[in-house]
C-alpha positions, 0 to 999 in steps of 0.5 A: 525473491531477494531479501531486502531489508526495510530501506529497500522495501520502501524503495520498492513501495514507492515504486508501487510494488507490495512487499511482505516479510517471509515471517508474516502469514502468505496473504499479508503484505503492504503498500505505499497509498501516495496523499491525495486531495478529495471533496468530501460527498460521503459517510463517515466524513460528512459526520465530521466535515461539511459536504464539499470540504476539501480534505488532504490525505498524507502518504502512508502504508496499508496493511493488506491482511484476510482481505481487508486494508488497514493504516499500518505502522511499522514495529522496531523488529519490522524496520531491522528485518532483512527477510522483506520482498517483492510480493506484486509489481502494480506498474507491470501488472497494469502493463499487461492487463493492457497489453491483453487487452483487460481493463482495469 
């Protein structure tokens, strides 16, 4: 595992992979979560827009920490590290779960 520094992490993020820094704890790592567009059909949107509104998500970073995903914002001492890596490659993950026949 090679260290990268922020940059480089977000490069690898963009080319989903999950990345984390060696100073965070083993189960905390983050992603790049690609905008989207969806109809909203479902609660807590539909207490703020009316069902069938069109709404657009813009690109941004998750935190994945003790199972839950949250919206994450980088800290100075984050962008300046030199200790991120790779955690998990999504493309060749999903690449073998079809090659062995897994779906998912």
């Amino acid at each position: 595992m090679d260290d990268l520094n922020f940059s480089e992490a977000l490069t690898e993020m963009k080319a989903r992979k999950t990345v984390t820094r060696r100073a965070w704890n083993p189960d905390e790592f983050i992603y790049y979560v690609e905008g989207s567009r969806f109809v909203v059909n479902r609660k807590p949107l539909v207490w703020i827009h009316p069902e069938g509104t069109e709404v657009t998500y813009r690109p941004h970073i998750d935190l994945w920490s003790g199972g839950v995903a949250s919206v994450w914002s980088a800290s100075q001492a984050d962008i300046l590290s030199n200790d991120w890596y790779v955690v998990r490659d999504l493309i060749e993950e999903q690449a073998e779960k079809h090659r062995s026949g897994q779906n998912g």
